[in-house]
FIZA-481538 format. One line per 4 residues: number of its first residue (from 1); for each residue x, z, y of C-alpha. Coordinates in steps of 0.1 Angstrom, whole numbers, plus 5000, padded with zeros to 4 digits. Example, Ala and Ser with C-alpha at 12.3 -4.5 7.8 and 13.67 -1.06 7.14 Angstrom:
2
1 = 5123/5078/4955; 5137/5071/4989 .
This chain:
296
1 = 5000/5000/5000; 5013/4988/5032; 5005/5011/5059; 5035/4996/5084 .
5 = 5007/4975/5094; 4984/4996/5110; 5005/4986/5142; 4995/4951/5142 .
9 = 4964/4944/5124; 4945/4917/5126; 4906/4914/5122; 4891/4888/5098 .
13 = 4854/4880/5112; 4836/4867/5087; 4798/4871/5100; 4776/4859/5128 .
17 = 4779/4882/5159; 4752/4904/5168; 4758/4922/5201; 4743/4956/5204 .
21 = 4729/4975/5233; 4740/5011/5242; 4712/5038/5233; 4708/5069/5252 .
25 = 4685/5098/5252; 4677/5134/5261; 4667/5160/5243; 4660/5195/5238 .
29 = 4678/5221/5210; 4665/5256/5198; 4691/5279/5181; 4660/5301/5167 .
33 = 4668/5311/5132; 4649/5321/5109; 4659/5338/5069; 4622/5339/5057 .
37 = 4627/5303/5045; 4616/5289/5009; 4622/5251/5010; 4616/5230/4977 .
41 = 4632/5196/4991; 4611/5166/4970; 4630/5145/4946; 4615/5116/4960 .
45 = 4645/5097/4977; 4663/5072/4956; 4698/5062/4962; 4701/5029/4976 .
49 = 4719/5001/4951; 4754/4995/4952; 4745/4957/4946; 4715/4946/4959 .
53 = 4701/4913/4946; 4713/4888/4979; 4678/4872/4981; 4663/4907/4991 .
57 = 4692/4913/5015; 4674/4896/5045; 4648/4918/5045; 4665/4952/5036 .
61 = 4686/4949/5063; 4663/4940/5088; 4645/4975/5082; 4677/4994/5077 .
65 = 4685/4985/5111; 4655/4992/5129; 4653/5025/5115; 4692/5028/5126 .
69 = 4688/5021/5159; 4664/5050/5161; 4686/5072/5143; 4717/5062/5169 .
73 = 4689/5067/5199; 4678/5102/5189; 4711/5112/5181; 4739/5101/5206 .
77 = 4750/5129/5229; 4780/5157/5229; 4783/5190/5219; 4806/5213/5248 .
81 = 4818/5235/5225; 4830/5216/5199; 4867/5202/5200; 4876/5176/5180 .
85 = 4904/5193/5162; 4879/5219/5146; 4858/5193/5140; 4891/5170/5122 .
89 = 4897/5202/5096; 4859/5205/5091; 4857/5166/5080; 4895/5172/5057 .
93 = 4874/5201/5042; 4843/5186/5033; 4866/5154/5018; 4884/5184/4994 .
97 = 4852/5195/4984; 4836/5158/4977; 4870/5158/4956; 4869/5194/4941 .
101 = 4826/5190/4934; 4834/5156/4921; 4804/5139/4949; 4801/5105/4954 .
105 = 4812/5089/4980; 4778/5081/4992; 4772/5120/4992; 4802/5128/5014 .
109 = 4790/5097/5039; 4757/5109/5044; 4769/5143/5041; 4791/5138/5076 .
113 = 4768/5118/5090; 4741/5146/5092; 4768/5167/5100; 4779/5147/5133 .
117 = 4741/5148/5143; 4737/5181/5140; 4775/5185/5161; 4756/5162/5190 .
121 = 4733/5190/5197; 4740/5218/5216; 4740/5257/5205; 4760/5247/5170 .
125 = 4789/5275/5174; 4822/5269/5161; 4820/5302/5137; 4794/5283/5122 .
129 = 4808/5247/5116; 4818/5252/5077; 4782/5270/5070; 4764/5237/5086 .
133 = 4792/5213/5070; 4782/5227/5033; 4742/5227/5042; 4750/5189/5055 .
137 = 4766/5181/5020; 4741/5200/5001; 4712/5179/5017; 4730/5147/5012 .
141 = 4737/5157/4973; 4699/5165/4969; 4697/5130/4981; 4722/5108/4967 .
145 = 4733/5127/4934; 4720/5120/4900; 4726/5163/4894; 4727/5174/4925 .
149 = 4748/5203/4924; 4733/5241/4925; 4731/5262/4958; 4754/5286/4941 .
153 = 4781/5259/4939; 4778/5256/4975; 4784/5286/4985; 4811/5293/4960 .
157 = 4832/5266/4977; 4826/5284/5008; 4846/5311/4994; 4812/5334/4990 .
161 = 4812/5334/5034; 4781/5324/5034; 4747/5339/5014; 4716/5318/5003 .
165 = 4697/5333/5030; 4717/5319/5054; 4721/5287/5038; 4684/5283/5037 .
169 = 4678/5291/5077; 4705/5264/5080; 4688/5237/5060; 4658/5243/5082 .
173 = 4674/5239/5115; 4688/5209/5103; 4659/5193/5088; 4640/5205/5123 .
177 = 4662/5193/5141; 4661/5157/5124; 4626/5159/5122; 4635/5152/5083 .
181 = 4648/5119/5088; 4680/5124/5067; 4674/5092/5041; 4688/5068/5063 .
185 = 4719/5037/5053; 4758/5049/5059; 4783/5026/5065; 4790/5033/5026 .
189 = 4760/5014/5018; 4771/4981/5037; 4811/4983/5024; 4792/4987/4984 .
193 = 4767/4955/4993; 4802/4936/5007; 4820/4945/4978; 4794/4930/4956 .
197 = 4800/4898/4967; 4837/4888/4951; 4860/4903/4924; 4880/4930/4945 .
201 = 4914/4939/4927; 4918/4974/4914; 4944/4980/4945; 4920/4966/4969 .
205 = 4887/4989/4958; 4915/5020/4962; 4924/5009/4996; 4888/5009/5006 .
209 = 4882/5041/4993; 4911/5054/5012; 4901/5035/5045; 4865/5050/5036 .
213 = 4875/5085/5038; 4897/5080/5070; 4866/5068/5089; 4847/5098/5085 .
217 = 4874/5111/5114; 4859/5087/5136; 4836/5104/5164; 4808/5083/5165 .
221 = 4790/5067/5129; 4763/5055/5143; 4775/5019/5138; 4773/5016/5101 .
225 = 4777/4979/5099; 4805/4970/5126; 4821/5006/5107; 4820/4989/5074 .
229 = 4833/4956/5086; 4861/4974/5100; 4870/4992/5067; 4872/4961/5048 .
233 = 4896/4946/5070; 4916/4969/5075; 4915/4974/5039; 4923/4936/5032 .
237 = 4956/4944/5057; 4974/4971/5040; 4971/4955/5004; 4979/4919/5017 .
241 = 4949/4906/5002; 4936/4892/5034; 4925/4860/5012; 4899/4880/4992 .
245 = 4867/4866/5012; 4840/4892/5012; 4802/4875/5019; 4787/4902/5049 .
249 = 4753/4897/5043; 4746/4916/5077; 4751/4911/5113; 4779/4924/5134 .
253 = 4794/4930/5164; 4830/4912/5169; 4842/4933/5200; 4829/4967/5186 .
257 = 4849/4957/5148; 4886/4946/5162; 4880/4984/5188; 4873/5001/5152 .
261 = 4898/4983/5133; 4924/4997/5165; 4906/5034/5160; 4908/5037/5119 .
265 = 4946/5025/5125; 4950/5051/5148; 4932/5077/5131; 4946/5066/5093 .
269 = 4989/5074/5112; 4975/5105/5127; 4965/5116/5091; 4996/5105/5076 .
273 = 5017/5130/5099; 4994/5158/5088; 5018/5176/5059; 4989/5189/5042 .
277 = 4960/5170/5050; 4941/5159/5026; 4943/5116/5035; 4981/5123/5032 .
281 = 4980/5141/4999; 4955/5109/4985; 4980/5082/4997; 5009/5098/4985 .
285 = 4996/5105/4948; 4986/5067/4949; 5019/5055/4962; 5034/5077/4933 .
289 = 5011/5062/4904; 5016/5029/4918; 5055/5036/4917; 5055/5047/4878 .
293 = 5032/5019/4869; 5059/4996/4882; 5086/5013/4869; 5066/5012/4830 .
């Protein structure tokens, strides 16, 4: 994996453009708990396909971006109390437990994307990060896991700092608070229905799942196709495989791809000087395995 090449990368645009218009909005937060919370959460979402049949695509995507648009318009603000460098160890934490839990990667997407909307709203202290960063992935699990895992797992990776009680009254600020709208597409969902496309090499699938994890450290997900785009070619630059030709069967945004290809390059060297962050640890295992397999 060559990641000398995150200083000069250059974007491969292989879909029609589709300019986007800002979203903005307003809105008002309550910090009311309460710990006299049952919640039964329905098993009635279904994970989305990894590979959906191309002549529904049309169709699918049309709706999944509709109901994105209101997801980025309800959701786009800032949260005053909240630096980004808690918020970069709260993302390498939840990426160790998607590891340690054994999630899938759709899990840990969705996972920090309900994580970030909750962050945009104010009243979210920093004492309290890891407590909503474990409800986030427990939602998400419930969601996109075949067996989801228990509460009690939860809170065991927590290091027992957090009871069900209060793991409960989270849940239910967060589903409040997203007026239970937390089914929604990742950019994990467009990077699967690219890959499904063409026969992507063993290194290349690796790299993507790298580049995948990186771009949960970007600030704003609210851009799930023009993310996805980015991941792939970014992806495509580090293993030299620029000539495997991925079919987008969604619409992106040329301009917002080559300033997210320049942010995950960024983000992925910044990672690489953190000694034990967890994107570090991953690349260097894989340079390692890579290295012995040669060497056989």
């Amino acid at each position: 994996m060559d990641l000398t090449i995150l200083d000069n990368i250059h974007p491969v645009i292989l879909s029609p453009l589709d300019p986007k218009s800002p979203f903005s909005t307003k809105y008002e937060t309550s910090d009311e708990y309460s710990y006299e919370y049952s919640f039964n959460f329905d098993d009635d979402y279904k994970s989305l396909p990894s590979k959906t049949p191309l002549e529904y695509v049309p169709n699918t995507i049309s709706s999944i971006n509709k109901h994105q648009q209101l997801i980025r318009c309800q959701f786009i603000g800032s949260s005053d109390e909240i630096r980004n460098d808690f918020r970069i160890i709260v993302i390498d934490w939840c990426i160790r437990v998607y590891f340690e839990m054994k999630l899938n990667m759709e899990t840990l997407t969705l996972g920090i994307y309900i994580f970030n909307s909750i962050l945009r709203r104010k009243g979210i202290k920093r004492c309290h990060l890891q407590l909503f960063a474990a409800t986030s992935l427990w939602i998400a699990s419930k969601i996109e896991e075949t067996s989801t895992p228990t509460l009690s797992d939860y809170i065991t990776v927590c290091s027992d700092s957090y009871s069900a009680k209060e793991f409960y009254a989270c849940e239910k600020y967060i589903l409040r608070a997203m007026n239970y709208d937390v089914a929604f597409a990742t950019h994990e969902f467009y990077v699967q229905l690219a890959l499904g496309t063409f026969f992507a090499s063993e290194k290349y699938q690796k790299a993507v799942e790298i580049v995948s994890l990186v771009s949960l450290f970007l600030d704003d997900l609210t851009d799930p196709q023009n993310i996805a785009s980015a991941i792939l070619n970014v992806s495509s630059s580090i293993t030299h495989e620029s000539e495997s030709i991925w079919k987008l069967s969604f619409h992106i945004n040329e301009p917002a791809v080559n300033d997210l290809i320049r942010q995950l390059s960024v983000i992925f060297k910044a990672q690489l000087t953190y000694k034990n962050g967890i994107i570090r640890q991953k690349v260097k295992a894989y340079n390692e395995k890579m290295s012995s397999n040669n060497i056989a």
